[in-house]
LUMROKOL-90384 format. One record per residue (C-alpha): x, y, z; residue number from 1; chain. Coordinates in pm, whole numbers, always signed. Example, Ala and Ser with C-alpha at 12.3 -4.5 7.8 and 13.67 -1.06 7.14 Angstrom:
2
site px:+1230 | py:-450 | pz:+780 | torro:1 | koldren:A
site px:+1367 | py:-106 | pz:+714 | torro:2 | koldren:A
end
This chain:
335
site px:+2873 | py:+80 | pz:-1956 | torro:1 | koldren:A
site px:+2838 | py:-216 | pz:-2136 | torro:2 | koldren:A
site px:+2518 | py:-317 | pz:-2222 | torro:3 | koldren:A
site px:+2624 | py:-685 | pz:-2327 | torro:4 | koldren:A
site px:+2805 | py:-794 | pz:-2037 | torro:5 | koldren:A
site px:+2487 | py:-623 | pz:-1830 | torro:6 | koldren:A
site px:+2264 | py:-903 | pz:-2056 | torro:7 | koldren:A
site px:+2489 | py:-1186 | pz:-1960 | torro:8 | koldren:A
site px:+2443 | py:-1117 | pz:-1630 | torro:9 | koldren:A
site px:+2220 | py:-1404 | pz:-1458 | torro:10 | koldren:A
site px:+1922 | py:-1452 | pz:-1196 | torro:11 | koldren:A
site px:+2207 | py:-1648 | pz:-972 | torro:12 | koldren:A
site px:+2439 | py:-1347 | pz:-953 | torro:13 | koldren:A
site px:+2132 | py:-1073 | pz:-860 | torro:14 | koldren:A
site px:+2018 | py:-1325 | pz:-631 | torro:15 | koldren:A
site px:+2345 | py:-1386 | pz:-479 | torro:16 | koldren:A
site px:+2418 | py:-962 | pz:-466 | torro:17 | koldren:A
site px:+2062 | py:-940 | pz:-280 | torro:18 | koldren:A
site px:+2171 | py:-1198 | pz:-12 | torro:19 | koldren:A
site px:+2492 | py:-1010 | pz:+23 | torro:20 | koldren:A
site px:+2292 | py:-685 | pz:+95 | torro:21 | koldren:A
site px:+2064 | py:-877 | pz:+336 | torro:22 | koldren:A
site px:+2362 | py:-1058 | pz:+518 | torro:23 | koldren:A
site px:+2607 | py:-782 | pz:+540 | torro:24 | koldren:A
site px:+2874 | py:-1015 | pz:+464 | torro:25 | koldren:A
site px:+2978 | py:-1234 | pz:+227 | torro:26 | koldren:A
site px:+3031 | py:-1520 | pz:+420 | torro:27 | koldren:A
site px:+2651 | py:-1454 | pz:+564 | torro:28 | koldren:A
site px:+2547 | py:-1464 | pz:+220 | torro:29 | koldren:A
site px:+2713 | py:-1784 | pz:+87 | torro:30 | koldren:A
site px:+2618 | py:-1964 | pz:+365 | torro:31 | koldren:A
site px:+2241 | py:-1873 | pz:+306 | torro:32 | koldren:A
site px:+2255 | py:-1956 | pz:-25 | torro:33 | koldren:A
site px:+2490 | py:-2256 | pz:+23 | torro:34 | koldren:A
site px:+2757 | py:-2175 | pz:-226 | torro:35 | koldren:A
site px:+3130 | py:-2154 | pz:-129 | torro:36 | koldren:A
site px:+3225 | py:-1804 | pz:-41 | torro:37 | koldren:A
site px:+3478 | py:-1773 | pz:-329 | torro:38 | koldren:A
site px:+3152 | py:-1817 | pz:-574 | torro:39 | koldren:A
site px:+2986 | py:-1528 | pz:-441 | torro:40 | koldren:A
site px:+3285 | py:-1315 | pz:-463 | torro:41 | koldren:A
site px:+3358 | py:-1408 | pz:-796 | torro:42 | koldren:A
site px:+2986 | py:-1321 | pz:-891 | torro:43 | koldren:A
site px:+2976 | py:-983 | pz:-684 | torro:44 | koldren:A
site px:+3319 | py:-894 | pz:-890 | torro:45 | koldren:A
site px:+3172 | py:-928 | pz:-1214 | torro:46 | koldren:A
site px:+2869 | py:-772 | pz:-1210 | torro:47 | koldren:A
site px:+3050 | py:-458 | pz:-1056 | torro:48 | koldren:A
site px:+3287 | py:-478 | pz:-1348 | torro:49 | koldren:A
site px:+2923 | py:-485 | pz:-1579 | torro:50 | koldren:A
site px:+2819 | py:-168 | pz:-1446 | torro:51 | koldren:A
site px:+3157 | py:-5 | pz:-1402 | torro:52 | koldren:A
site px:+3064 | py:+97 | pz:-1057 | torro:53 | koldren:A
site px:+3190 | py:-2 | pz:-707 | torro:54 | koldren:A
site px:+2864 | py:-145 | pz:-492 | torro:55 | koldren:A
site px:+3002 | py:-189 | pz:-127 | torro:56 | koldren:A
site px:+3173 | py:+11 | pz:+72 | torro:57 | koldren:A
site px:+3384 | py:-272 | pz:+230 | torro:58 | koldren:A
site px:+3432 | py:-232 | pz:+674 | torro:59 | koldren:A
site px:+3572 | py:-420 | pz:+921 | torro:60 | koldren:A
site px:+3204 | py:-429 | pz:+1043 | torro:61 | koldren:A
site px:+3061 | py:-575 | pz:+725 | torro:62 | koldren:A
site px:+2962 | py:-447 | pz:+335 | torro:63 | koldren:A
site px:+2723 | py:-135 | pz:+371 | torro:64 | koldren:A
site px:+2584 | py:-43 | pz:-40 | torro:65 | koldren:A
site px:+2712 | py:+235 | pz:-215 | torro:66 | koldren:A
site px:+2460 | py:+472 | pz:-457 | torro:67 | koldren:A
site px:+2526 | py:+287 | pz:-730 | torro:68 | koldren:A
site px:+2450 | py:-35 | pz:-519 | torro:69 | koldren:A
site px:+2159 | py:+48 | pz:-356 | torro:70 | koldren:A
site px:+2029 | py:+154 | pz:-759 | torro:71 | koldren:A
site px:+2146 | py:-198 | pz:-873 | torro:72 | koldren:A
site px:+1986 | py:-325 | pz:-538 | torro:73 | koldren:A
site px:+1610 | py:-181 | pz:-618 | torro:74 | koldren:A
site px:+1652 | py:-314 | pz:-967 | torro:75 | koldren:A
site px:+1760 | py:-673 | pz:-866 | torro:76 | koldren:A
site px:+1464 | py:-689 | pz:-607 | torro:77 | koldren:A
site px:+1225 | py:-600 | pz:-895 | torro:78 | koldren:A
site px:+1347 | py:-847 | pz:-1133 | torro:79 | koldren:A
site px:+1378 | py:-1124 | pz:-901 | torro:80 | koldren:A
site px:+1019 | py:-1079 | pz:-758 | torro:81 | koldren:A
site px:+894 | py:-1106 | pz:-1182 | torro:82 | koldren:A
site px:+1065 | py:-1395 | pz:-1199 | torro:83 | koldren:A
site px:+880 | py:-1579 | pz:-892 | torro:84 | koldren:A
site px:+560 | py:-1408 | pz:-1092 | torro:85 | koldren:A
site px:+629 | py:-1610 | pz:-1383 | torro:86 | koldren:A
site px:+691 | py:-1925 | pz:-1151 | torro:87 | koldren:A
site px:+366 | py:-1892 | pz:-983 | torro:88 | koldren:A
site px:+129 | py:-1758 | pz:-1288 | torro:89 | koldren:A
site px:+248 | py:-2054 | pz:-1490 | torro:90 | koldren:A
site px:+154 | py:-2335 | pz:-1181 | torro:91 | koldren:A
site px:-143 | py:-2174 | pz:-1189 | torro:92 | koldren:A
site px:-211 | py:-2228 | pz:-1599 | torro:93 | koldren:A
site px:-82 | py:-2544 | pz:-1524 | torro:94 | koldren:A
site px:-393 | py:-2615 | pz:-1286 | torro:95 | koldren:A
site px:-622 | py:-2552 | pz:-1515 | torro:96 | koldren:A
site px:-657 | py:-2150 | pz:-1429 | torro:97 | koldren:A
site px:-728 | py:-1950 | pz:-1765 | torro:98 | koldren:A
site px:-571 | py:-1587 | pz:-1586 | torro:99 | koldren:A
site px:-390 | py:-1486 | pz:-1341 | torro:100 | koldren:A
site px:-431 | py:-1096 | pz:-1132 | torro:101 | koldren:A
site px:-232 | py:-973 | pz:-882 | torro:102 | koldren:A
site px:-478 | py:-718 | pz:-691 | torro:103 | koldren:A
site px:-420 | py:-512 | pz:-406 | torro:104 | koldren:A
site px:-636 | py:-300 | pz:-216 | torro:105 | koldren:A
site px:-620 | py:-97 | pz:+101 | torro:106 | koldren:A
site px:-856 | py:-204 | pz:+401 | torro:107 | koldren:A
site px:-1171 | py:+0 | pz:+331 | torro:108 | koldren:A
site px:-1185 | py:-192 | pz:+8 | torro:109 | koldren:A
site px:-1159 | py:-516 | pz:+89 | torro:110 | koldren:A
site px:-1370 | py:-524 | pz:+386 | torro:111 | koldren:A
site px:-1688 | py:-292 | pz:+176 | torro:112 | koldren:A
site px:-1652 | py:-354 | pz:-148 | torro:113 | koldren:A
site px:-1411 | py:-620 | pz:-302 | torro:114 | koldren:A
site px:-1623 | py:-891 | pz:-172 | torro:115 | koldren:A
site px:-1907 | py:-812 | pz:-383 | torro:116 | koldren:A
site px:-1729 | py:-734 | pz:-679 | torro:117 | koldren:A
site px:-1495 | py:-987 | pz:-677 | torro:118 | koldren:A
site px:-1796 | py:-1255 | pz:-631 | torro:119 | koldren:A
site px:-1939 | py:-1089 | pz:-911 | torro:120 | koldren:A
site px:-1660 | py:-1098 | pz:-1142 | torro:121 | koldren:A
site px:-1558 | py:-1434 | pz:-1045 | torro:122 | koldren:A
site px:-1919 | py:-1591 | pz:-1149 | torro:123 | koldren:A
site px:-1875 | py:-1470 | pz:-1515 | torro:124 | koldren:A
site px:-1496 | py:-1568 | pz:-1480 | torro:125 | koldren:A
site px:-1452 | py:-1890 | pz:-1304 | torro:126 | koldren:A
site px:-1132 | py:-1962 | pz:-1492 | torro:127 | koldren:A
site px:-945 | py:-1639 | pz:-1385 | torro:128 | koldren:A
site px:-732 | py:-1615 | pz:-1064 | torro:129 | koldren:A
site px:-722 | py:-1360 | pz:-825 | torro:130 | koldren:A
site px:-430 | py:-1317 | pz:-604 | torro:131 | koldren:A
site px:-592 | py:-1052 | pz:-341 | torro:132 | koldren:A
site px:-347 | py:-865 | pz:-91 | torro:133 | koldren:A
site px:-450 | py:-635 | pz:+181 | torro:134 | koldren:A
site px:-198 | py:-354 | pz:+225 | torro:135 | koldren:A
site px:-137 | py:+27 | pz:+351 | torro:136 | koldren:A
site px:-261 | py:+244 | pz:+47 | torro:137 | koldren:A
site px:+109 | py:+359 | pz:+58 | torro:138 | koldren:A
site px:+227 | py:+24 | pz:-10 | torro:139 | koldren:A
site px:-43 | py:-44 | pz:-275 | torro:140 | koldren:A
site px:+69 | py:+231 | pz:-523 | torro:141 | koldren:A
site px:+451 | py:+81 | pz:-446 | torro:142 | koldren:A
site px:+370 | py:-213 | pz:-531 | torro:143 | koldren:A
site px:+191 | py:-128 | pz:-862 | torro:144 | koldren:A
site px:+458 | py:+100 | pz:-926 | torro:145 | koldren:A
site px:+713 | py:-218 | pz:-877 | torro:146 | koldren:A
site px:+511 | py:-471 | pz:-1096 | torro:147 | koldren:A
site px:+463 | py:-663 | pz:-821 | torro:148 | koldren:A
site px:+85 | py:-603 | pz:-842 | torro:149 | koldren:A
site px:-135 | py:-539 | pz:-1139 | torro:150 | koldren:A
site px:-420 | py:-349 | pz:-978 | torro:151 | koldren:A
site px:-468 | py:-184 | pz:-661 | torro:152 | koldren:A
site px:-720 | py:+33 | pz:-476 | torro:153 | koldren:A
site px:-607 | py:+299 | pz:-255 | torro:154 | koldren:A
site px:-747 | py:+611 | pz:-91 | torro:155 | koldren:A
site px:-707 | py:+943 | pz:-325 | torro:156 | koldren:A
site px:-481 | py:+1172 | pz:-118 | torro:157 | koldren:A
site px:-196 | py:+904 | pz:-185 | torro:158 | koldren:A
site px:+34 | py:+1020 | pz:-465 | torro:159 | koldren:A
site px:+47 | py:+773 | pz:-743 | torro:160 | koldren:A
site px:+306 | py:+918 | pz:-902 | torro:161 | koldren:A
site px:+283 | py:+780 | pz:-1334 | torro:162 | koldren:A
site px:+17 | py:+546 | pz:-1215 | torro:163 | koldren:A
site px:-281 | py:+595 | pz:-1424 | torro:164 | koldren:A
site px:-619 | py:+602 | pz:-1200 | torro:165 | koldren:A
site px:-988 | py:+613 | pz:-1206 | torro:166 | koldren:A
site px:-1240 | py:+645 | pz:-950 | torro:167 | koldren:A
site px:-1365 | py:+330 | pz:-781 | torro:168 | koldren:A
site px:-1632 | py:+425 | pz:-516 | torro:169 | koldren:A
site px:-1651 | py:+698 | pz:-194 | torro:170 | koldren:A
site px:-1668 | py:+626 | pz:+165 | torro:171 | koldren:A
site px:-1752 | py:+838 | pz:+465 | torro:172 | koldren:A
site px:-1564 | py:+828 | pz:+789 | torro:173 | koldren:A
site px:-1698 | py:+809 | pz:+1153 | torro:174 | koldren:A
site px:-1601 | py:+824 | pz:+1493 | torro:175 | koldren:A
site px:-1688 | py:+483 | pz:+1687 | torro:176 | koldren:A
site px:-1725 | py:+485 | pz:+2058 | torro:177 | koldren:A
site px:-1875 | py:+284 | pz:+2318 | torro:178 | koldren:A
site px:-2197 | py:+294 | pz:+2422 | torro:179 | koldren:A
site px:-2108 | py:+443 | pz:+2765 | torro:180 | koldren:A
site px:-1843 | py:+736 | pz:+2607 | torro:181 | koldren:A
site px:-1982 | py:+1100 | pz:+2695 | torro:182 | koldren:A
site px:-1952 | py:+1175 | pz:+2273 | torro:183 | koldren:A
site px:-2249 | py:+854 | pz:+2269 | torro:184 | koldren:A
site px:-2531 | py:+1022 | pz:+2270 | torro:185 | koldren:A
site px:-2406 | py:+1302 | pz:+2012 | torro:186 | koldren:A
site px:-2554 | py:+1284 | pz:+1575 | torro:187 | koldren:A
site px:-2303 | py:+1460 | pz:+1466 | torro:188 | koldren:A
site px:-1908 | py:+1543 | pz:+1602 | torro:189 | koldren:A
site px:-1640 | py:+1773 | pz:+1496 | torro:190 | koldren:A
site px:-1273 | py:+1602 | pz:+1453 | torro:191 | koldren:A
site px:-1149 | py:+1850 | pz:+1674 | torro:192 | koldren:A
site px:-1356 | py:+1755 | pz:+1985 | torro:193 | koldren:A
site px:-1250 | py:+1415 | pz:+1915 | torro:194 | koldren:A
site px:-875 | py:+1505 | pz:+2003 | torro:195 | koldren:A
site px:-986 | py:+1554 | pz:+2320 | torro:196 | koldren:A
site px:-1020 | py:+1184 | pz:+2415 | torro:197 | koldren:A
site px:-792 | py:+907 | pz:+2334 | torro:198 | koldren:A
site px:-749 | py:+752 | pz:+1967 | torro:199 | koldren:A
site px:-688 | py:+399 | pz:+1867 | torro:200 | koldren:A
site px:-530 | py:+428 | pz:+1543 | torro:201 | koldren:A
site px:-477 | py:+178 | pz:+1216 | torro:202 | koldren:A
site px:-135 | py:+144 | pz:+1137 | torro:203 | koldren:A
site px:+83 | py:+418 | pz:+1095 | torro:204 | koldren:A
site px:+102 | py:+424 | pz:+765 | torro:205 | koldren:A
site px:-236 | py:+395 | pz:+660 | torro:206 | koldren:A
site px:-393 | py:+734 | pz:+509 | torro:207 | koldren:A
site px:-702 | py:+761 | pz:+757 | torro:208 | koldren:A
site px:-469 | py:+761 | pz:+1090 | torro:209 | koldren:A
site px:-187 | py:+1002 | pz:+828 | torro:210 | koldren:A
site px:-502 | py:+1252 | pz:+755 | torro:211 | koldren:A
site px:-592 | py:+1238 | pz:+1133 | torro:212 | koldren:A
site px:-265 | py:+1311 | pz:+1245 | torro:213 | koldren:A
site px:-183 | py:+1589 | pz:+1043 | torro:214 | koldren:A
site px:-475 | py:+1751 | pz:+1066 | torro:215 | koldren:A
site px:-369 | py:+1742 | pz:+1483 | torro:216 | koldren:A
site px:-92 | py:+1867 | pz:+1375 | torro:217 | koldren:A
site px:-200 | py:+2222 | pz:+1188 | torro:218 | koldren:A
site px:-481 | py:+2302 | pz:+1463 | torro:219 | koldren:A
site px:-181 | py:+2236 | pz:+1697 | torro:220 | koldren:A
site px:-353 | py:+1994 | pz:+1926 | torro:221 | koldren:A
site px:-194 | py:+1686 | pz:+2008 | torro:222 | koldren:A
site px:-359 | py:+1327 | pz:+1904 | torro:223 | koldren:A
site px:-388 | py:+1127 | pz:+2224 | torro:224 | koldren:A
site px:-333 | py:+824 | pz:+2060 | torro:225 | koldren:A
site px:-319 | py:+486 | pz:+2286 | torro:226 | koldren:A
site px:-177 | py:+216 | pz:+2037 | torro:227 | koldren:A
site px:-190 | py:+131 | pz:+1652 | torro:228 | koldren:A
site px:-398 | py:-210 | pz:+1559 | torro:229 | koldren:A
site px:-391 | py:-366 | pz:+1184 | torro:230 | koldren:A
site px:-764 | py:-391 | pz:+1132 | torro:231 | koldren:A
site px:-1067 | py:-272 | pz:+1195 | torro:232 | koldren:A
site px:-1210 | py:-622 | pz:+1409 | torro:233 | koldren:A
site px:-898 | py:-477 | pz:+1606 | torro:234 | koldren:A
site px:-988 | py:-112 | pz:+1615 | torro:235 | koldren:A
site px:-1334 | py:-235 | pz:+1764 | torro:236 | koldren:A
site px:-1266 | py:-461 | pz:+1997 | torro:237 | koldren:A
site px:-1024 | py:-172 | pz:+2152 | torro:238 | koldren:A
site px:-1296 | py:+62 | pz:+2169 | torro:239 | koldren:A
site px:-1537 | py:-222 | pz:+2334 | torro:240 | koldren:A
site px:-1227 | py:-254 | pz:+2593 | torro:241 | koldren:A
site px:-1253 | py:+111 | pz:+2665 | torro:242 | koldren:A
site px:-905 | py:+151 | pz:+2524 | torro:243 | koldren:A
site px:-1022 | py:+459 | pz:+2337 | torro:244 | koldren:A
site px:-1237 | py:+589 | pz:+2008 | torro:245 | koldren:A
site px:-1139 | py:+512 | pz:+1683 | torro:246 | koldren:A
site px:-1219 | py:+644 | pz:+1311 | torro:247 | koldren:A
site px:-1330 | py:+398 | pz:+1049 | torro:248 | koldren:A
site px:-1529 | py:+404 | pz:+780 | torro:249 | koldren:A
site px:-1914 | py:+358 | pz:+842 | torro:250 | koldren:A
site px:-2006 | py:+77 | pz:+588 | torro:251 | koldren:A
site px:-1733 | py:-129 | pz:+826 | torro:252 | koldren:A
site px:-1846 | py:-31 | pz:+1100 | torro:253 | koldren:A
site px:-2243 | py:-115 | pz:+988 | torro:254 | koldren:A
site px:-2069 | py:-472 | pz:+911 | torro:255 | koldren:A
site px:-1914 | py:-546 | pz:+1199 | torro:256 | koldren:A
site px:-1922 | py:-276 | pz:+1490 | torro:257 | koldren:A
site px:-2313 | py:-218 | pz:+1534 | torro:258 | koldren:A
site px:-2310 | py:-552 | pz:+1666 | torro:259 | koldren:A
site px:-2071 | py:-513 | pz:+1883 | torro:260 | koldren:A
site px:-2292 | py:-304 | pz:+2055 | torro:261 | koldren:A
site px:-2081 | py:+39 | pz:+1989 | torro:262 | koldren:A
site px:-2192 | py:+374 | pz:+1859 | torro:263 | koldren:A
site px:-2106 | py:+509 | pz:+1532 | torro:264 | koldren:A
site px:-2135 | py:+879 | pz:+1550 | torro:265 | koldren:A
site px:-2107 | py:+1133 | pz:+1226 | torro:266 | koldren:A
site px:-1803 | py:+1355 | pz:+1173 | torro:267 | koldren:A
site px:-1927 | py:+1693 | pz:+1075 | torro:268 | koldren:A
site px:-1556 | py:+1782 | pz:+886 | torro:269 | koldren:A
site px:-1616 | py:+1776 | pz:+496 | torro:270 | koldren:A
site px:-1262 | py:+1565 | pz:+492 | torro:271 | koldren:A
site px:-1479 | py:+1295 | pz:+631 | torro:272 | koldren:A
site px:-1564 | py:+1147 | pz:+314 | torro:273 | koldren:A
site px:-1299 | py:+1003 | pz:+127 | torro:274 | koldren:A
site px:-1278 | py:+854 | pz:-256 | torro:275 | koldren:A
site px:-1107 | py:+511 | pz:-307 | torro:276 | koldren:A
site px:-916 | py:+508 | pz:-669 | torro:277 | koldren:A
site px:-810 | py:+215 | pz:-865 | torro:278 | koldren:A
site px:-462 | py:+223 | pz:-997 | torro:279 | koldren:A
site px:-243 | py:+64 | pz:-1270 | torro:280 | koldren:A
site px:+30 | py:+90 | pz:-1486 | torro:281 | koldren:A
site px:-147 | py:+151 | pz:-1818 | torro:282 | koldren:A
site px:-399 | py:-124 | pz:-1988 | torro:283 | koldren:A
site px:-101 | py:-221 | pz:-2224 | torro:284 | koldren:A
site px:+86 | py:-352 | pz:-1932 | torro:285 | koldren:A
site px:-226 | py:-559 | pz:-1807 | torro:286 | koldren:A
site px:-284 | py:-943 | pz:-1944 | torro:287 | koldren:A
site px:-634 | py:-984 | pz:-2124 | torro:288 | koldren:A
site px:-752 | py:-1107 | pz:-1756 | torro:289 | koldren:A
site px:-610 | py:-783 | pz:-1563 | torro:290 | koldren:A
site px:-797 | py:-567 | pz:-1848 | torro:291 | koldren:A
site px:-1128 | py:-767 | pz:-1776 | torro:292 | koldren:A
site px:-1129 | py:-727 | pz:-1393 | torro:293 | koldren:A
site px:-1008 | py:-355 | pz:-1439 | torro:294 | koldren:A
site px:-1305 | py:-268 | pz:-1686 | torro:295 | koldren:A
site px:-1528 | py:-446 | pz:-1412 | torro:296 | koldren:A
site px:-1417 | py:-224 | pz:-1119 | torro:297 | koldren:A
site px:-1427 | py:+48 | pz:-1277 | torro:298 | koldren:A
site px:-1744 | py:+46 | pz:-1485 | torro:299 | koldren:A
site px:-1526 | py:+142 | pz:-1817 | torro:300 | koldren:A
site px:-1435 | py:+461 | pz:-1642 | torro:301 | koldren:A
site px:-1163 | py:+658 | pz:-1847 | torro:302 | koldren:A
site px:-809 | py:+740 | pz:-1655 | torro:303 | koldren:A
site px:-781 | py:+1066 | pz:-1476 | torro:304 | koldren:A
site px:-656 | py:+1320 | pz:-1699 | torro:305 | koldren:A
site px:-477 | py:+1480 | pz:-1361 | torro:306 | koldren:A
site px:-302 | py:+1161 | pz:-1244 | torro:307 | koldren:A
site px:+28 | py:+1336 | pz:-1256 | torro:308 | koldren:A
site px:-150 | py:+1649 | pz:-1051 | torro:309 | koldren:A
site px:-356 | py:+1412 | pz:-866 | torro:310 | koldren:A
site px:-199 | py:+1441 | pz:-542 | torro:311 | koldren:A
site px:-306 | py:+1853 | pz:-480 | torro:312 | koldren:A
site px:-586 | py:+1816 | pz:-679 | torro:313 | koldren:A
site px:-772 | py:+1497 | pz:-470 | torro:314 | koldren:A
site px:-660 | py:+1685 | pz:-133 | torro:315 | koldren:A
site px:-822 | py:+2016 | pz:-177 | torro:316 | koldren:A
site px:-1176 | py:+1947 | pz:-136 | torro:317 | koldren:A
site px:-1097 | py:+1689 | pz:+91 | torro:318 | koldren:A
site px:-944 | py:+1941 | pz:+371 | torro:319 | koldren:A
site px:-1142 | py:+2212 | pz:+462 | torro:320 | koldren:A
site px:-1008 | py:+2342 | pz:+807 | torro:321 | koldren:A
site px:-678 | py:+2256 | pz:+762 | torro:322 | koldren:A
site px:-468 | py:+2607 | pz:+806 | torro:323 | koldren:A
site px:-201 | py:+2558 | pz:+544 | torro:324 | koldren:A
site px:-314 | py:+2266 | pz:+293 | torro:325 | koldren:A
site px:+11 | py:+2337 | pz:+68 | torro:326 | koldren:A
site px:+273 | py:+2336 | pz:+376 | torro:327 | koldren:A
site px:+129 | py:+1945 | pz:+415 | torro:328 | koldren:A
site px:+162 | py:+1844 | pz:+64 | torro:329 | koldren:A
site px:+491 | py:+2006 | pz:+48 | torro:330 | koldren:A
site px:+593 | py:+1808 | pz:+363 | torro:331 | koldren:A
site px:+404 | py:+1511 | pz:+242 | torro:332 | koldren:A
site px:+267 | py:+1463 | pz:+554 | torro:333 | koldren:A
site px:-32 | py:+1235 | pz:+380 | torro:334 | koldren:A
site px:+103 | py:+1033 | pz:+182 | torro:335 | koldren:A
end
C-alpha cells in the first residue's frame, strides 16, 4: 500500500465514502452531499486505488461494504468525528473557555455523583468546559475507546479492553416497589423472589438490566420483564403505575423515588453492590484540562494494574450464586 497517496487523501473524499455507506448508492450519496454523482465516483475510485482494496460489493440493489470497506469505514467515522472535535473545542477557546472535556458517564453517575463533583471542580475551574453525555456503560468505554470522549464512568463488569481505569465510587442496588406490592413490607429480598413478579427494565444495554438478565438466565427462571424505559424518573413512574418493580440504585432512588411515595427494599445477593470505574486512554492522551478533572475524580488514584484482566477479575466477587460465572464471561453475556 502506499502510504503517500493514503496522506493525500482528504476529509471531502472520507466524508463522501461515509455518505455512500449511509445511502447505499451513489446517487443517494451525491445528492446528500450535493455534488454531481461523477464527483463522488471519481473520489470513491481513488481512495480504493490508495488502499489497493475493492470497498463495495456493487448490486443491482445498491453498494453493500466489503472487509476492507467496512475497516476503511470505522476509520473514516473516527477521523471525521476528531475533526468536528477540533471545530467545536476551538469555538469554545474562541469564547473565552480556557479547556475543553469530553466526559461521559453511565446513569448511576450522573444522577449520584457527577453533580457534586462536577460543581466542585467547576468552582476552582470556571474557565474549563465540560461537555457531559449520559450513555449505556457499553457505549461509554466505545466511545473512549474511539476518541470521541476523553473520560467516562462506567460500571466494572464492562470490559474496557486497553482502557486504563481506576476506581471512582460503589453503589448498592435495590428493588423499588409500590407501596401496595406484597414484597412492601419485606427489609431485605433475594433477586430470585423478585423474578417472580414483573420487571421494568433500563435499556437493554445497560449493565444493571444485562447482570439481571443473565443471572435469570443461569438459575433458569425467566425475567418477566414488561417494557425497557431510558431513566430512572421513567423506571419510577412505571412502578407508581403498577406496571411492575424495578432495580435501581438506592442513592437514586433516596433522590427521587422516596417521594414518590414507593418502597425501596434491600437485595440480600452480594452482586447487589456494584463499583463505578473511571476510564481513559492514558494521561498522555488527555489535554492539561482532561488531566485536572481526571486527578479530581479520582482522588490521584493510580490505574488498575489488571485493566487488561479487569473484566474476570471485577465479576468474581460481584456474582455469588451465579452457577457457571466463566460460561457468562465466555459468552459475554455482561458486557
Amino acid at each position: 500500500m502506499d502510504r503517500r497517496s493514503l496522506r493525500d487523501l482528504d476529509i471531502l473524499t472520507l466524508q463522501l465514502f461515509v455518505a455512500i455507506c449511509e445511502e447505499g448508492t451513489l446517487t443517494r450519496a451525491a445528492r446528500r452531499e450535493a455534488i454531481a454523482p461523477s464527483a463522488v465516483s471519481k473520489r470513491l475510485a481513488d481512495l480504493e486505488n490508495a488502499v489497493k482494496a475493492e470497498l463495495f460489493y456493487r448490486g443491482a440493489n445498491g453498494m453493500t461494504l466489503t472487509s476492507a470497506g467496512e475497516t476503511v469505514l470505522r476509520y473514516s467515522r473516527r477521523m471525521l468525528e476528531n475533526i468536528e472535535s477540533i471545530g467545536v473545542e476551538l469555538k469554545e477557546y474562541a469564547r473565552g473557555v480556557r479547556g475543553f472535556v469530553r466526559l461521559r458517564a453511565n446513569l448511576g453517575a450522573i444522577v449520584q455523583f457527577l453533580p457534586k463533583d462536577l460543581g466542585t471542580f467547576l468552582a476552582s475551574h470556571p474557565e474549563i468546559m465540560v461537555d457531559l453525555g449520559e450513555r449505556s456503560s457499553r457505549s461509554v468505554v466505545d466511545e473512549v475507546e474511539r476518541g470521541v470522549a476523553d473520560i467516562g464512568l462506567c460500571s466494572s463488569i464492562i470490559d474496557s479492553g486497553r482502557l486504563e481505569r481506576v476506581q471512582y465510587r460503589s453503589i448498592r442496588l435495590i428493588l423499588v416497589v409500590d407501596k401496595d406490592h406484597p414484597l412492601a413490607d419485606r427489609r431485605e429480598v433475594s433477586v430470585r423472589e423478585t423474578l417472580d413478579y414483573h420487571h421494568i427494565g433500563l435499556q437493554a444495554h445497560s449493565a444493571a438490566y444485562q447482570l439481571l438478565l443473565a443471572y435469570a438466565e443461569h438459575i433458569s427462571v425467566p425475567l418477566k420483564l414488561k417494557l425497557h424505559v431510558s431513566s430512572f424518573d421513567a423506571l419510577l413512574r412505571m412502578v407508581q403505575s403498577g406496571l411492575g418493580i424495578g432495580i435501581m440504585p438506592d442513592a437514586a432512588f433516596e433522590a427521587i423515588g422516596r417521594p414518590m411515595g414507593l418502597k425501596g427494599v434491600s437485595l440480600a445477593d452480594d452482586w447487589a453492590e456494584r463499583q463505578i470505574d473511571i476510564v481513559h486512554r492514558g494521561e498522555e492522551t488527555l489535554s492539561a484540562a482532561g488531566k485536572l478533572l481526571l486527578r479530581h475524580l479520582s482522588g490521584d488514584l493510580q490505574p488498575r494494574a489488571d485493566a487488561g484482566l479487569h473484566k474476570v477479575a471485577s465479576i468474581r466477587p460481584l456474582i455469588s450464586g451465579f452457577p457457571d460465572w466463566n460460561q457468562i464471561v465466555a459468552n459475554e453475556v455482561i458486557q
